[in-house]
C-alpha positions as CSV (number, residue, x, y, z in Angstrom):
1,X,0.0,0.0,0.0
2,X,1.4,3.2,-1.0
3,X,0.6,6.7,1.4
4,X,1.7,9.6,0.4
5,X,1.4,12.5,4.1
6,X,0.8,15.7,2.2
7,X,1.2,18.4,4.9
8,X,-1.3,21.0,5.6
9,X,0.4,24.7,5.8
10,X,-0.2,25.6,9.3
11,X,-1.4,29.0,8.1
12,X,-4.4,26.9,6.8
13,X,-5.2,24.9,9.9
14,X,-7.9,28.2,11.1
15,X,-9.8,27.4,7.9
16,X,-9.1,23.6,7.2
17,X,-9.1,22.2,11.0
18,X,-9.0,24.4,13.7
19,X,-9.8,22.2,16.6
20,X,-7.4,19.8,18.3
21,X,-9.3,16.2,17.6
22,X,-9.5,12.8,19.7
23,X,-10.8,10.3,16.7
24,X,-13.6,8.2,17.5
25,X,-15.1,6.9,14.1
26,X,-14.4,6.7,10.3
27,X,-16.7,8.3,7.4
28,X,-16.4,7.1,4.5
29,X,-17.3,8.8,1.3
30,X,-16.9,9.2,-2.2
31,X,-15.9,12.4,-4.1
32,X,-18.2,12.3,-6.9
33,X,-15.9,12.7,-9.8
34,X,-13.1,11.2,-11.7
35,X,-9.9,12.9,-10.1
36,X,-6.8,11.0,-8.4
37,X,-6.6,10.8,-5.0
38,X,-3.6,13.5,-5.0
39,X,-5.3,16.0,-7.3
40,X,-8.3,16.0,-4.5
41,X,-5.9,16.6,-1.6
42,X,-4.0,19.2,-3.7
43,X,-7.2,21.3,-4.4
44,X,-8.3,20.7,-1.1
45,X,-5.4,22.5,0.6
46,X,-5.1,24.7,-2.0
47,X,-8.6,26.3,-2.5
48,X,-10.4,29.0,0.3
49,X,-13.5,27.0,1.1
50,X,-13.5,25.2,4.8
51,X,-14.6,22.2,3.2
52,X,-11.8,19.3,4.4
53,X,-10.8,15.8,4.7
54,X,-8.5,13.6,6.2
55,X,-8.0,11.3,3.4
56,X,-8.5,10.5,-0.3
57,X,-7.9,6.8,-1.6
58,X,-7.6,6.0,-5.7
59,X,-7.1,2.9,-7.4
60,X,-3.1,2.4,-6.2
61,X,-2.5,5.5,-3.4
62,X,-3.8,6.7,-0.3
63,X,-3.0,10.5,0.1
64,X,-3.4,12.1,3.7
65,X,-4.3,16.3,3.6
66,X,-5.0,16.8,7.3
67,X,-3.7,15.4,10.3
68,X,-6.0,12.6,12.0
69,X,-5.3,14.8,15.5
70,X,-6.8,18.0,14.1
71,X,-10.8,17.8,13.0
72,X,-12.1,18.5,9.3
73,X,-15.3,19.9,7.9
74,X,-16.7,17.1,5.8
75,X,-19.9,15.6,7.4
76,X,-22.2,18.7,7.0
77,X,-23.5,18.5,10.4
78,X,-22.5,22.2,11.9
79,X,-19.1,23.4,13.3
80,X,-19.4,21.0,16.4
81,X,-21.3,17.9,14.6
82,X,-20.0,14.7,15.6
83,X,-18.5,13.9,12.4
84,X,-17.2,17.2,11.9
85,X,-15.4,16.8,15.3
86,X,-15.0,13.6,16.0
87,X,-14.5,11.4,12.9
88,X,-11.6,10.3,10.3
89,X,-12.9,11.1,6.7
90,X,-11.7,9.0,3.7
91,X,-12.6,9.9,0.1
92,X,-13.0,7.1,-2.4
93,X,-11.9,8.5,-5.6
94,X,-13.4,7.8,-9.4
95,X,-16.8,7.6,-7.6
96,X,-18.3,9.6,-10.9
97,X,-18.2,7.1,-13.5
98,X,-17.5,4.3,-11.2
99,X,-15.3,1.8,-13.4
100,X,-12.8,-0.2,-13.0
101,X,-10.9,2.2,-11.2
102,X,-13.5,3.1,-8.9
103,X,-13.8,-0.8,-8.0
104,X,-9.7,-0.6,-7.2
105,X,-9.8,2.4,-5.3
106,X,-13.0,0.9,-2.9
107,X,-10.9,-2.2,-2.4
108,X,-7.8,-0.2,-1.2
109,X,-10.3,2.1,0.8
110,X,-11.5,-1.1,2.4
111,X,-8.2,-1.9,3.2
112,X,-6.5,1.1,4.5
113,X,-9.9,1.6,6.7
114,X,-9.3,-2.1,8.1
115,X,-5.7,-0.9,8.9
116,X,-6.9,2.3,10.7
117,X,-9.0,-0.1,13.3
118,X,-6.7,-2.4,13.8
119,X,-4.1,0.3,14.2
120,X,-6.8,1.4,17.2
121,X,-8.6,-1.5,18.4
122,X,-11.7,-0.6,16.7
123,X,-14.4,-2.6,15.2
124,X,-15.6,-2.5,12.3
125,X,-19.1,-0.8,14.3
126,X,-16.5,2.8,14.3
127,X,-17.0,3.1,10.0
128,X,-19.9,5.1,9.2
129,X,-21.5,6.9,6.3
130,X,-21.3,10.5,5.5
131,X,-25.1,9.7,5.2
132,X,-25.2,9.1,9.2
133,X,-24.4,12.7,9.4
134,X,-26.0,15.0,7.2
135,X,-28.6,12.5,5.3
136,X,-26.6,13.2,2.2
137,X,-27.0,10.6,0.2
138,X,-22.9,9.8,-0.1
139,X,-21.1,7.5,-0.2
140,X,-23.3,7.7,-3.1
141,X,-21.5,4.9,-5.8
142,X,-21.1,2.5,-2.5
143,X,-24.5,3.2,-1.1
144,X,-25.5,2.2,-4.9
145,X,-23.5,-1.3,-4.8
146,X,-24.6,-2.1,-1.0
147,X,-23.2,-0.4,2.0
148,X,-22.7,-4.4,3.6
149,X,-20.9,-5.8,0.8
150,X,-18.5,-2.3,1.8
151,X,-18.2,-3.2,5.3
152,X,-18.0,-6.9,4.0
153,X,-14.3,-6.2,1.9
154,X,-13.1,-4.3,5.6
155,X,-13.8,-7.8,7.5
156,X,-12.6,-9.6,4.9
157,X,-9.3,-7.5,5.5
158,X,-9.1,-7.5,8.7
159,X,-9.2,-11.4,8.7
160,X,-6.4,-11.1,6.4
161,X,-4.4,-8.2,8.1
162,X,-5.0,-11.1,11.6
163,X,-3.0,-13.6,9.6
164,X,0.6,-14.2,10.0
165,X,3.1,-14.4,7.4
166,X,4.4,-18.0,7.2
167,X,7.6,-18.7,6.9
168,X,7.8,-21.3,4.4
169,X,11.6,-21.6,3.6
170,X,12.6,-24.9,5.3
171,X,16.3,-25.5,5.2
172,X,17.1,-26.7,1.7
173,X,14.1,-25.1,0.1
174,X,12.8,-26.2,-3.0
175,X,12.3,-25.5,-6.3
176,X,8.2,-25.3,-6.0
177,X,9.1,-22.6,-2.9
178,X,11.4,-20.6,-5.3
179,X,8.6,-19.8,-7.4
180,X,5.7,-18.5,-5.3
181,X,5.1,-14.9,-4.9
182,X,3.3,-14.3,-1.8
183,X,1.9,-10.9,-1.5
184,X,1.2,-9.2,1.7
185,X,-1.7,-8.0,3.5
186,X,-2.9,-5.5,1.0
187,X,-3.7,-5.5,-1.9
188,X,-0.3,-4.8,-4.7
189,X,-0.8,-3.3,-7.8
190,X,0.6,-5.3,-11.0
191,X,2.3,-3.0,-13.6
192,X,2.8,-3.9,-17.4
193,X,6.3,-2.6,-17.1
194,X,9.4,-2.1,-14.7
195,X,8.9,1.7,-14.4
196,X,5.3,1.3,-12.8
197,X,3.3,3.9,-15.1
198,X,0.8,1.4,-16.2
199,X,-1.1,-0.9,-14.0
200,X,-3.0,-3.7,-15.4
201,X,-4.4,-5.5,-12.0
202,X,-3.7,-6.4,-8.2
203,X,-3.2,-9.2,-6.4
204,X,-5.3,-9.8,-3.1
205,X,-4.2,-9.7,0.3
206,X,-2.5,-13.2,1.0
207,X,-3.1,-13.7,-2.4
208,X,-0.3,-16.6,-4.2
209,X,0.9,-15.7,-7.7
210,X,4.0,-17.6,-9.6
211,X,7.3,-15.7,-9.0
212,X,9.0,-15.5,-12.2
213,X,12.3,-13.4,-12.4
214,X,13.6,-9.9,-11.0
215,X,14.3,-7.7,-13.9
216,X,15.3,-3.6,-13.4
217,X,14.8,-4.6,-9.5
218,X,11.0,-5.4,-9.8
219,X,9.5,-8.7,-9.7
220,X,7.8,-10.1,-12.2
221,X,4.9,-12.2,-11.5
222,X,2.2,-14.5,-12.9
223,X,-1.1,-14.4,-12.0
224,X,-4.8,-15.2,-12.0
225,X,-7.4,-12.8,-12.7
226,X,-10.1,-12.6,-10.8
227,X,-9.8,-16.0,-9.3
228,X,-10.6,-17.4,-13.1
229,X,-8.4,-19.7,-14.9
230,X,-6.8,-16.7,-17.0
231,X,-3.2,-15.0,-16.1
232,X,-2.1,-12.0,-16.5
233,X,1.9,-11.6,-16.4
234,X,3.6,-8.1,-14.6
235,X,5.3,-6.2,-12.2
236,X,4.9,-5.7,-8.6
237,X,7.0,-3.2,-5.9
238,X,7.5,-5.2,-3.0
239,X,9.7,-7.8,-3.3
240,X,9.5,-9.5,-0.1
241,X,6.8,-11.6,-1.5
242,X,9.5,-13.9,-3.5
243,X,9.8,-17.0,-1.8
């Protein structure tokens, strides 16, 4: 999982977030247009409107705009509103015409959110909607798809994120070992090349691919899409998934 901290100018905190904050909750929403995840943080800090989040999530990064221990005016429930006080907001990006990339970006969402509360002993009862606060109907796209199949991918990561890394290289190893990619506990993006510019898929938390070669320091792996009997071939960052 890539995060990019993109610091707020302090001059901005009396607009942006002006009150010291003790987080109790996540909102989630969606931005309702087709921009990356920096490009809403950027504008954000950069326009004069109080409007303000804590986080915007695309399809391979999670961007951070305000810090999670000052508050931000997102919920539309008043100057003191609970979620305006109280809660972490995340922004799922592409929400606007809600392809592919949108599907990438909820899964990552889902999984950053599932890092969050484990990260604070929360349950999964601490992730609410923007809706909870205001009766706006956002996050509109995820209400659309089923706000329990969303809180459904966060279990599903927190199970994985509760999983330990096995250590499967007995002394002597084997050949079958040598080739397994195992990825980690979020999801990794696969590029078509070494440079990263284009991504072509992801592999799932904990998910097993075939571990081909290293070339220009990236692995390349082999993989199945969408749990189907097709594969895709391409790169991946993290190499500590090479077994």
């Amino acid at each position: 999982m890539q995060i990019t901290n993109v610091k707020c100018p302090s001059g901005k905190y009396g607009l942006k977030c002006p009150y010291e904050m003790v987080a109790e909750e996540i909102a989630v929403h969606n931005t309702a247009n087709d921009a990356s995840a920096m490009s809403e943080v950027s504008y954000m800090l950069g326009n004069n409107s109080s409007t303000s989040f804590h986080v915007a999530v695309d399809d391979y990064r999670v961007v951070t705009g305000i810090p999670f221990n000052r508050n931000a005016f997102h919920a539309g429930d008043g100057r003191n509103g609970r979620g305006n006080r109280k809660a972490i907001s995340i922004e799922i990006c592409y929400s606007k015409s809600g392809d592919e990339r949108f599907n990438e970006a909820e899964d990552l969402a889902a999984s950053y959110i599932a890092m969050l509360l484990k990260e604070r002993n929360w349950g999964v009862d601490k992730v609410k909607k923007h809706q909870d606060y205001s009766k706006k109907y956002c996050p509109h796209r995820t209400l659309d798809l089923g706000w329990e199949r969303f809180l459904n991918k966060i279990r599903r990561h927190l199970d994985y994120q509760a999983i330990p890394v096995q250590d499967n290289n007995n002394e002597g190893g084997s050949l079958e070992m040598a080739k397994k990619y195992v990825n980690g506990s979020t999801p990794e993006p696969v590029f078509a090349d070494t440079g990263l510019s284009k991504k072509i898929g992801a592999l799932d938390p904990r998910e097993t691919a075939e571990y081909l070669s290293i070339d220009n320091d990236r692995p390349l792996v082999r993989y199945k899409v969408n749990g189907t009997n097709t594969y895709k071939c391409g790169y991946v960052r993290w190499k500590g998934g090479c077994k």
